[in-house]
Structures are given as C-alpha cells and as structure tokens.
C-alpha positions in Angstrom: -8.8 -20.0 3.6 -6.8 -18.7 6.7 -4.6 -16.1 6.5 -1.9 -14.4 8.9 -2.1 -11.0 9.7 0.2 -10.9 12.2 0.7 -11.5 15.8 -1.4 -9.7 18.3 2.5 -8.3 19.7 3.4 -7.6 16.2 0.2 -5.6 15.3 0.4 -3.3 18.7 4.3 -2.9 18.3 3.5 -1.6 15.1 0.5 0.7 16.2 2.9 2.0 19.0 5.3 2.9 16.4 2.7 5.2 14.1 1.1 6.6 17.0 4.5 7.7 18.4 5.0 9.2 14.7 1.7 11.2 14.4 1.7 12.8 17.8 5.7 13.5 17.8 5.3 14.7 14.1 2.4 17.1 14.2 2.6 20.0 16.7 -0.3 22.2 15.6 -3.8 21.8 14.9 -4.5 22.3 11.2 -7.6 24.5 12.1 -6.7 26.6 14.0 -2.6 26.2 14.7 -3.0 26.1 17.9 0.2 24.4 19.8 -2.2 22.9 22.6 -2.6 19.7 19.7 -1.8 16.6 21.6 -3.2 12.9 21.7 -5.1 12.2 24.8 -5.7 8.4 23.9 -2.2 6.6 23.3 -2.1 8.6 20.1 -5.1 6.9 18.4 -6.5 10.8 17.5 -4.8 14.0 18.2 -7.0 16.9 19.6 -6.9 20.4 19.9 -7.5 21.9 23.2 -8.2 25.3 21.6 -11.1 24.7 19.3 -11.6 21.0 20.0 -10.7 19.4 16.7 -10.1 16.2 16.5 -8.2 14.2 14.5 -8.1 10.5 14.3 -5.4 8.3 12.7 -6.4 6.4 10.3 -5.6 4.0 7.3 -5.0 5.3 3.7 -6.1 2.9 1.2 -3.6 1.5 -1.4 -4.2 -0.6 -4.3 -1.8 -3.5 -5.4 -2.0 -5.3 -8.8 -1.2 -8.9 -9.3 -0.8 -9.5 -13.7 0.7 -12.6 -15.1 1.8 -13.4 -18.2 0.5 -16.1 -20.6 3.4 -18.1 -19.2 2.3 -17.5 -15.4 4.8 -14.9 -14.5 3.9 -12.0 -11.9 4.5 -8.7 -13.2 6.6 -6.6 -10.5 8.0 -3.0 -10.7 10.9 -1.2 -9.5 10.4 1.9 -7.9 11.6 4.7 -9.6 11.4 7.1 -6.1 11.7 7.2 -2.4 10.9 5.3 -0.4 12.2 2.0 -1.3 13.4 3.3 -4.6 15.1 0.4 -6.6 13.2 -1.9 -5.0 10.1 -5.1 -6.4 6.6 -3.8 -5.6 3.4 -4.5 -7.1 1.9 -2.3 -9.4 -0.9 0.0 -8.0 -1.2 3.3 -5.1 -3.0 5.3 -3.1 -7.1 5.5 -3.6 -7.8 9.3 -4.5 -10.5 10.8 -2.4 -13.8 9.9 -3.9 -12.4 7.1 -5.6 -13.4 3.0 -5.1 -10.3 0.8 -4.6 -11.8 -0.7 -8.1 -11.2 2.9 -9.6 -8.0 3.5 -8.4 -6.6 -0.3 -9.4 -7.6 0.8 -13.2 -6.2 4.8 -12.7 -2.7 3.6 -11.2 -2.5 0.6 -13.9 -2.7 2.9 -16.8 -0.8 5.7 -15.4 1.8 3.4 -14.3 2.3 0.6 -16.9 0.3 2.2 -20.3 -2.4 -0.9 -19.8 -6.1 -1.4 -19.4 -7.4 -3.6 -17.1 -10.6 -5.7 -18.3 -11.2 -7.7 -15.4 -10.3 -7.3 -11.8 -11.2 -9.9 -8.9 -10.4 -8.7 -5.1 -8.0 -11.1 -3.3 -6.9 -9.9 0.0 -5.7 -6.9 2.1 -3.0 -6.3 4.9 -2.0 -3.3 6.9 0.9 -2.1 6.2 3.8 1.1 7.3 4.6 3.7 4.3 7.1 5.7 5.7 7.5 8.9 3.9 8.8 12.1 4.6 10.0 10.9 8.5 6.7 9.8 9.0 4.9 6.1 8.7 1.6 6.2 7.7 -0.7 3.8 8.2 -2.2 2.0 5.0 -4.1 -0.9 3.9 -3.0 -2.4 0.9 -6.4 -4.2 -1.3 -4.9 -6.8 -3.5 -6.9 -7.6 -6.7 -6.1 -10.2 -9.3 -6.1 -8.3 -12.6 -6.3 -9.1 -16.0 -5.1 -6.8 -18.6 -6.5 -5.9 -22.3 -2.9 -6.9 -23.5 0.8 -7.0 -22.5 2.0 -5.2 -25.9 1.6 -1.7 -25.0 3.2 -2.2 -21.2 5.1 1.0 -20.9 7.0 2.0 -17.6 5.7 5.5 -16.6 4.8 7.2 -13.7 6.9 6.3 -10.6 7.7 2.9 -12.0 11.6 2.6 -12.9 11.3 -0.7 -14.7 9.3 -3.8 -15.0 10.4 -7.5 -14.3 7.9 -10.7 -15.1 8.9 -13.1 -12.5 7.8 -16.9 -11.6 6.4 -16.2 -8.4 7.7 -19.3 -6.6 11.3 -17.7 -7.3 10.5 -14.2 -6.2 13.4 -12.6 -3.6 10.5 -11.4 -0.7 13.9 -9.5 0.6 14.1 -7.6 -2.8 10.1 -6.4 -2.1 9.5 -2.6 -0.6 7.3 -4.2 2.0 5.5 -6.9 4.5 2.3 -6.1 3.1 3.5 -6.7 -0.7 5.0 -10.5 0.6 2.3 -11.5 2.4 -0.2 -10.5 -0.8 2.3 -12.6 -2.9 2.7 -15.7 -0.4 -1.6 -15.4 0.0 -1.4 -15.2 -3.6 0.7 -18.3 -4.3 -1.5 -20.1 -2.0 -4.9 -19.0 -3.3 -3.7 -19.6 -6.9 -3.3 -23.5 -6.5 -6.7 -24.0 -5.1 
C-alpha cells in the first residue's frame, strides 16, 4: 500500500526549520562549553571547534497507539500539558533509551491509560515536529495497532487529561496535536478496510 510522506518541498521546508532551531538554540558545546559550537553542514550536526565534538541531529522515536472498542471506535486522548494541551492525540510517547518501540508502546499504555496491551502489530511511521521548550525537535512517530487486556480498568493518568472513543471516519484532523497523528489515522482508515 502507498503512502504519502510528504512532498520533497515540504520535507526540506521542514528540515530547514529544525536545523535553523538547533543551531540558533544551542550556543555551547555540551563537553566542553565551548562558544566556538556551530553547524558547518546546513545545520545537519553542530561541532565544536575546541575539542571537536560533534553532534548530529537526529530523530527521537515516539510511539502512538491505535485501540478500538468492541464497537470500532478509536480511542484518543486529550493532552493534559504543553504543547498542544487540550488537544486529540493518540495514546503513546517517547522510546526511553534502551528501550524497543514495542517496550515503550506497552510502558506509555499502562502509565497513561491503567491498561495492558496483549497484542501489538506495527502499522506505520511519519516524521513529525514536537516543539517544546522554543525548540522543534525532530521525531518519528511508530504507529502500532494494539489490542488491550480489557477496556474496564481504562484510567486517565499520566499526561493524559481525558479520553474520548471516536468513529474514526468522524474524527476532527483539526482537533489533532499533529500532522504525524492524521496521517497515522488517515493510513489507518485505509489500511483497516483492506
């Protein structure tokens, strides 16, 4: 099945954008603190003329969840925090260091919504922009198709405000925190009639 990631335009707009970020929003090396800690390749890695670190920009992984109901309905959270807080997302985070994206779907499930996941079936990923503390850092969201233990002991926690089951042919993509989280629901969609 094809799938759009994005123009070619769109993807380098975007690069420019978090490349601008990192090299305008770190001024010392983190070695050494030197101020001679600039990017000598369009901002693709920042390097330290001092003691020659070098430090490349690249994605953080994020997990997001897609659970249904018995009745088909996609289970969506609102965010209980900046950024985006009040707004849909799908359940899931950031992989921990030393963690699988498998791990961290089951970790962020049970910390965020009180359930256990039983089986979990990979589905997509996109890039994506996280902007956080005046910064955008670069991810790449892994979307997995989970299925839970049971629904019964679904319990907001975490940095989840609320949970919403919704049919997801009448999901608001404008009410989502991001690109990334519409284009795993639209793939989604897709992938689900097949």
């Amino acid at each position: 099945m094809a799938f759009d990631v994005g123009s070619m335009d769109e993807i380098h707009e975007i690069c420019k954008i978090m490349y601008s970020d990192f090299a305008n929003g770190f001024k010392f090396c983190p070695k050494c603190s030197s101020i001679t800690f600039h990017t000598e390749d369009n901002g693709r890695s920042l390097r330290c003329e001092e003691c020659h670190f070098n430090y490349f920009i690249n994605n953080s992984a994020a997990v997001a969840c897609l659970i249904t109901n018995n009745l088909g309905e996609l289970l969506l959270t609102r965010r209980a925090f900046m950024p985006n807080q009040g707004m849909l997302d799908l359940p899931g985070g950031f992989v921990e260091p030393l963690e699988s994206a498998e791990m961290a779907a089951v970790r962020e499930i049970r910390e965020e919504l009180n359930l256990n996941i039983v089986k979990l079936k990979y589905l997509i990923s996109y890039p994506n922009l996280y902007h956080y503390s005046g910064i955008n850092i670069p991810t790449v969201d892994l979307a997995f198709v989970c299925e839970v233990e049971s629904l019964e002991c679904l319990k907001p926690d975490d940095d989840v405000a609320s949970v919403e089951f919704v049919d997801p042919e009448k999901i608001d993509f404008k009410a989502l925190c991001a690109v990334s989280m519409e284009k795993i629901i639209r793939f989604y969609l897709n992938w689900s009639k097949l």
